[in-house]
Structure formats: C-alpha cells, structure tokens
N, C-alpha and C positions, 0 to 999 in steps of 0.2 A: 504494500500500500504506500504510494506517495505521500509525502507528508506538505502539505502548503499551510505556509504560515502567513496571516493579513496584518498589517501595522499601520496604527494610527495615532500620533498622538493627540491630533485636533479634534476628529468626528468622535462623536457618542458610540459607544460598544453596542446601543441598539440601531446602528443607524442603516435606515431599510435600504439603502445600494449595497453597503460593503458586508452587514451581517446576514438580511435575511432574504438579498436575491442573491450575492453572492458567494459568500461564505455555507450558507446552509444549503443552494443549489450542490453545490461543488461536494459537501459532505453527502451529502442523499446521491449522488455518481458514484461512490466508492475512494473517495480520497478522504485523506485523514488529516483534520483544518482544525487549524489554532487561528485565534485573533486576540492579539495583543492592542488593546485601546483604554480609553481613558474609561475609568468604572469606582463604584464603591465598594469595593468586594476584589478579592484576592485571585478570586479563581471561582466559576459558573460551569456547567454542562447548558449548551441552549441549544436543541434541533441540533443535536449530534457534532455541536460546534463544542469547541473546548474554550471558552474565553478568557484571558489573564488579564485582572485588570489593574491598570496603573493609572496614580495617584495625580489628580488632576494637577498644572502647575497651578502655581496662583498667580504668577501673573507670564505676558508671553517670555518675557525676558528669563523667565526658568525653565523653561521648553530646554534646554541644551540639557537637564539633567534628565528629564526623560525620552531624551535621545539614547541617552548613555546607559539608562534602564533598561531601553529595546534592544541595543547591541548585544549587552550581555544574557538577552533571552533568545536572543536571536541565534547566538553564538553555540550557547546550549544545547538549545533546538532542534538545530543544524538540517532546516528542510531542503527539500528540494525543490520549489518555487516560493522566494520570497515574494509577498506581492506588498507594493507599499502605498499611501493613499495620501500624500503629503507632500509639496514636492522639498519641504526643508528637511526631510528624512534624505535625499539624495547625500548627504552631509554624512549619513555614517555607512554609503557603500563601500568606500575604498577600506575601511576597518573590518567590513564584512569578508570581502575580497581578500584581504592581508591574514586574516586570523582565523577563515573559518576551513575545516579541513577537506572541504570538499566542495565541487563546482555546485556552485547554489545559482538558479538562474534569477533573476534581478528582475520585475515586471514594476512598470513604470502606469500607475492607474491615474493619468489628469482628469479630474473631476472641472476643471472651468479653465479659464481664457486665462494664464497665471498673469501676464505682464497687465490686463486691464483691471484684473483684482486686485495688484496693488496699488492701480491710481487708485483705486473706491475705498482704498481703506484708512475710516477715521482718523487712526490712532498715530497714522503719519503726515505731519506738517504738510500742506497741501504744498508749499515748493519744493517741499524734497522728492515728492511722491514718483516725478517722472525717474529721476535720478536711483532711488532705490530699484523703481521698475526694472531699469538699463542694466542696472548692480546685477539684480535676480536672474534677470535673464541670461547673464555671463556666466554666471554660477551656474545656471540651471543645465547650461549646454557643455560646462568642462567638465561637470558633473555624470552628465551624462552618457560619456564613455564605455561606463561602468553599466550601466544598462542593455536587458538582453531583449525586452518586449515593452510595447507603449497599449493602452487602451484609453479609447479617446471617447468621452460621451457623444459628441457627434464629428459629422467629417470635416465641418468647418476648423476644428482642432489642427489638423493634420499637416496643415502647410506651413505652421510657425514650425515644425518639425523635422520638415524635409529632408535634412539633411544628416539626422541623427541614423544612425545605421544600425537599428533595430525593427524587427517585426511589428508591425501593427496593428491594428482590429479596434473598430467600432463597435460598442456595447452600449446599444442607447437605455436610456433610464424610463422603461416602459415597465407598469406597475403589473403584479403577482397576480392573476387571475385568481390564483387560488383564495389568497386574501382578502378577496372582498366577494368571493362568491356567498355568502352567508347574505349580501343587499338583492341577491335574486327574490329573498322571500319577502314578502309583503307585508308579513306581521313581523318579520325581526325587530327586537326590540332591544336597545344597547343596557348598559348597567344603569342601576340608581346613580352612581355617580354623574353620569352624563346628564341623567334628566334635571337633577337635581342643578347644574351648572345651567341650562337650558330653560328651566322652569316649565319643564314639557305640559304638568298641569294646567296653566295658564298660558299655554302656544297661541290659542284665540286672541288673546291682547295683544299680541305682535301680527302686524301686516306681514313681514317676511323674514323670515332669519337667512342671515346671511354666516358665511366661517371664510375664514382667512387663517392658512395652517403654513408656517414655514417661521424666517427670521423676524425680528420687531425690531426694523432696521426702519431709519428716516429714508434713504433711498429705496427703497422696495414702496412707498405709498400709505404708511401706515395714515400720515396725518390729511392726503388724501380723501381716505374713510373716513375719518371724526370731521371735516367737514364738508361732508357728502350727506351723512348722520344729522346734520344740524341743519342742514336743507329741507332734510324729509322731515322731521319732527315739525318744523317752522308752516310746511305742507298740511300736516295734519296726520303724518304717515306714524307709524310706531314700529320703525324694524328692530332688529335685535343681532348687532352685531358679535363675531366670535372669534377673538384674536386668539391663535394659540400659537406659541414660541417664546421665546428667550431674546430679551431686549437686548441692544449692544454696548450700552455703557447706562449709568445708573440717571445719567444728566440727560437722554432721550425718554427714560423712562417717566423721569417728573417732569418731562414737558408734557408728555401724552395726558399723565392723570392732570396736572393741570388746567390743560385743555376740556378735557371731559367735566369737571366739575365748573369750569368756568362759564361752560356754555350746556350747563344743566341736563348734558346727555347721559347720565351715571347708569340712566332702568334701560341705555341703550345698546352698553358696551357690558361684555364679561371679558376677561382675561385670564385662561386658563393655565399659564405657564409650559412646559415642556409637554409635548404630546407623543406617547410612546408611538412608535409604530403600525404596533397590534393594537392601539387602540383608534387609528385614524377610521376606521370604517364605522366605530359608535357614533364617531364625530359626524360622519357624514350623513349617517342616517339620518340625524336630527335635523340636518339644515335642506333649505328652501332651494338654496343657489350657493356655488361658491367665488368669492373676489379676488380676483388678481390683477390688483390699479399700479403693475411695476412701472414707474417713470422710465422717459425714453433714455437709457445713457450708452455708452459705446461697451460696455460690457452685454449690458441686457436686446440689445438689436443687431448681435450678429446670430448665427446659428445657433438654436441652444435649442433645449426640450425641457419641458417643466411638467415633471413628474407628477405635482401636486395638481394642475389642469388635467391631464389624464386621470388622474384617481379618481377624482370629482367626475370624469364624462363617465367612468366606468359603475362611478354608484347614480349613474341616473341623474344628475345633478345640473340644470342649465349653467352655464358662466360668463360669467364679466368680469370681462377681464379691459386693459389696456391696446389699443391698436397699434399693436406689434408683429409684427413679421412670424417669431415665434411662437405668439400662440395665437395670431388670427389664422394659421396653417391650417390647424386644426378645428376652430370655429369655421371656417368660410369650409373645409373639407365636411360636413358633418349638419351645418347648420344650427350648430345645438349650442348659439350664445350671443353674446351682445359684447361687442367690440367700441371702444370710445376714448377721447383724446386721453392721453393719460393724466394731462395736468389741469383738467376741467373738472372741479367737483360737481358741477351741475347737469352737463354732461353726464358722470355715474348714478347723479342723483334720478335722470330721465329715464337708463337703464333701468335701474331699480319699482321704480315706478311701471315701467312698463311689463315688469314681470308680475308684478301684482295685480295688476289689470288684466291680465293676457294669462289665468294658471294653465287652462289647456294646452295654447301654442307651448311654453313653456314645459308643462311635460312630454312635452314631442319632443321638443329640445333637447332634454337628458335622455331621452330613451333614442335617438339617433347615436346621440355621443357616443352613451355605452356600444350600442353595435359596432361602432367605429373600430374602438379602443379593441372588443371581442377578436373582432374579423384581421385588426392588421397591427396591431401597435402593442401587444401585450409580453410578458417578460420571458411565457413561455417560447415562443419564439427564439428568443434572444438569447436564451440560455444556448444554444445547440455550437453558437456562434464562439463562447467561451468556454465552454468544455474543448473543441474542436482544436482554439489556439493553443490553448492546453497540452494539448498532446505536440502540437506542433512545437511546445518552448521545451519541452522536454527530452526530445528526440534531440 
C-alpha cells in the first residue's frame, strides 16, 4: 500500500478540497493517507484518513515553527507522494530532499492565483504589496525545482507555470454528490442547532432567507449585504441574512456589528462562525437562495470556480451572485440565478426582491442548477482524473 501524506499549515484539517474530496477519495482507492494540518487534537481517524494535528500558530510570523513540525513528520513518515497545499511549505523541500531516505515525489497543489493573493492581502502595507508579490514569485519558481507534479484548480493557473518542468493536471473544485445527496428528500430536516440559529419556527416572518458560506473578508462583499439588508427592510421587506465564516482581522469584525446595530438591522443578520463541512448541506436546507456579491478585482475575474455556487445549485438553491465571468458561466449555462453589478447595493436589493415575488420561477431556478451541477460539474467525475495522475507520479 502506498502511503501519501497531505500538509497544510494554513487550511482547516476539515477542509472539504484537501480532506474530504481529496484525502478521503484517495483512502477509499486503497492508499494509505495521512494529513498533517492545523487541529485541536493530536491525532483523529476520519473516513479512513489518519489526521495529525498541529498547533495553530498565533500569529503568521510563527508559521516557520510549524514548518519545522511538518518536516520532522514528514521525515518520519517517509511516504511516497508528499502532497502539499501551501505554496510557503515549498520552503522545507530541499530539507525533505537532503534528509529523507528515499525518492518521495513532491506534488505541488495551487489552490489560487498566488502573485494576485498577495496584492489582496491586508496585512501587507499596500506599497509593499507589488514588491512582496515579485519576492514570492522568485521564491516560488527556485523553489520549485524540487517539485515532481503541479495541480491547478483551473487551466487559467497553468500558464504562470509554463515553464516549471513538472506534470500537471487540472482538479476542478466541483462539490461531492454524495454529500449533499440526503437535499434529494423533501422532508430532510437539519439538526436543532441549525433551526434554532435560523429561527425555523418563525421562517413566516422573514420574506426570504438568504446564506453566504465562505470568508468575512471586506473584499469578498460582506458590507455589500448589510447595505443591500437596509434597503429591503427601509422597502418593507424582512429577509434574514446568514453569514457563516471566520472574519479576517478583529477591526472588520466591529465594523460589521457596528454597522448592523447602527442601522437597526440586528433580527436581520445571524453570524454563525466556522461552518464544518458536513455541516454545509443543514445550512443549505434552511435557506431560500444563496449570495455571492464578490466585488470585481483582478484576483476574483480571471478563471476560477467557486465551489460554494455549485453546492448551493446542487441543493436546489437559486443564486445571486455578482456579474462575473466566473460565476455568470454557470448562471447564464443553467439559468438558475440573478447576476448584478457587484458594487450596487440596490441593484442586489432588486435581485432579492425579485425572488420573492417570483417563488415558482425561482424554484425552477434551483432545480435547473442542480441538474447542471448532476449531469456535468460534480466531484465524482473529477476524482478519476486524480487517482489517474497518481499513478502517473508514481511510476
């Protein structure tokens, strides 16, 4: 039995690309999968996964010590496909390479656009931003020597690559039929906990519940929605929004509550915090429609796929989203949503409104989506693609 080991020191140990399409695919084939990520617990069995978990840093600038963690598990270990999901984990191949006693092949998993992720990110001085980019990018490619296989979420990835002289393959992030097959039935019904966050007893007093499932980042549209929210209310309208994620720093967080209580939206908005995996299809049962108002920027309007519009078409769910290339593809392919300027709250507000008025057309909508999502874009699919390379990195 093969042994592939997955590392991550950023993403979540439950996170649905690398644990439970890929890590638990790969062990349900007959290989035998470790994932080393960030967790509160030492060590878990999950879907025949084995996961070791390490100690979040606290802040990024001590990421180097659980670098230094993963080598030495790594080193241990000793599989025969490491797969790695970070491109600052490039940083301990040559250590891997020097110390470890046997040809380990090296798979290189880009999850995003890396040079336009670090203009988007906060936490670096906006003149530095271009300059770190250039930095990363240098690293990224001497680095990458030491790499045996790339997989790219889509093919737009592939040509900042060109010239790396490794294997490749496309693994798009099309969601687990099996996972959300339990919204075929009609009366599935999620846990108390979910009603109880929903106030499903009183669903009559809300015009439409909407969910927005991912980061609670200012650029993704969070503030968008809260005054999108203050339009409809001002209408007469009573929706009930459903933020669920993990804010990016504590000073966008008290902007938001701020916002909400300043303009009396509180019985509008729930904020659910981290939302497991296995738990997104409670989530989706409960809601009307789901929103994705990502502003336009040169990260978010080149090629991409957004997993969480698929999940949403798959449980039957209309969407509105932002008129985007990437996810109008799949709206204008399907028919099943409402496309609108991204930086017009009034705009999402007419969306909205219109799906209230219109529930029939509306449930055609999501029941188009899903068919879509069934017939061509599903994970099952995509798995056959990564076993396959598999074999290929191996030989």
């Amino acid at each position: 039995m093969k042994r592939i080991v997955h590392i991550t020191c950023v993403h979540n140990a439950f996170d649905g690309r690398i644990m439970y399409r890929e890590c638990a695919w790969l062990a349900k084939s007959g290989y035998e999968v470790i994932l080393i990520a960030p967790a509160r617990f030492q060590e878990k069995i999950k879907e025949n996964v084995r996961i070791i978990g390490l100690k979040k840093p606290l802040s990024r600038f001590k990421r180097p010590f659980a670098w230094l963690e993963i080598l030495k598990k790594v080193l241990e270990l000793k599989p025969d496909i490491l797969h790695f999901h970070d491109p600052e984990l490039l940083v301990i191949l040559p250590f891997v390479r020097l110390f470890s006693g046997k040809k380990i092949k090296l798979l290189y998993d880009v999850h995003e656009y890396l040079v336009d992720s670090i203009r988007d990110k906060f936490w670096i001085p906006e003149k530095m931003r271009p300059i770190a980019a250039r930095l990363v990018q240098q690293a990224e490619y001497f680095l990458g020597s030491f790499v045996d296989g790339q997989i790219f979420v889509v093919n737009g990835q592939t040509k900042f690559y060109s010239k790396w002289r490794t294997k490749k393959m496309i693994l798009h992030n099309y969601p687990d039929l099996e996972k959300f097959d339990c919204l075929r039935q009609k009366k599935y019904q999620p846990g108390k906990r979910i009603q109880d966050i929903f106030k499903l007893n009183n669903k009559k007093e809300n015009s439409i519940i909407l969910i927005y499932i991912g980061s609670l980042y200012e650029r993704r549209g969070i503030m968008t929605m809260l005054k999108t929210l203050k339009i409809l209310v001002s209408k007469g309208f009573k929706p009930l929004l459903v933020l669920g994620g993990i804010f990016e720093d504590k000073s966008f967080k008290n902007k938001v509550k701020k916002y909400i209580r300043k303009n009396t939206i509180d019985k509008n908005v729930r904020i659910t915090g981290w939302i497991d995996y296995k738990r997104i299809k409670d989530y989706l049962a409960c809601a009307d429609a789901v929103w994705l108002p990502h502003p336009a920027s040169e990260q978010y309007t080149k090629d991409s796929v957004s997993t969480k519009q698929l999940e949403a078409m798959l449980a039957s769910l209309p969407v509105i989203c932002s008129d985007l290339l990437p996810l109008t593809r799949f709206i204008d392919e399907a028919e099943c949503g409402l496309a609108v300027d991204p930086a017009d709250p009034l705009e999402h507000a007419k969306a909205v409104i219109w799906l209230c008025e219109n529930p029939e057309e509306a449930k055609q909508m999501g029941n188009r989506g899903r068919m879509l999502v069934m017939e061509k874009y599903s994970w099952q699919k995509e798995f056959k693609n990564l076993k396959d390379f598999y074999v290929q990195l191996l030989k």
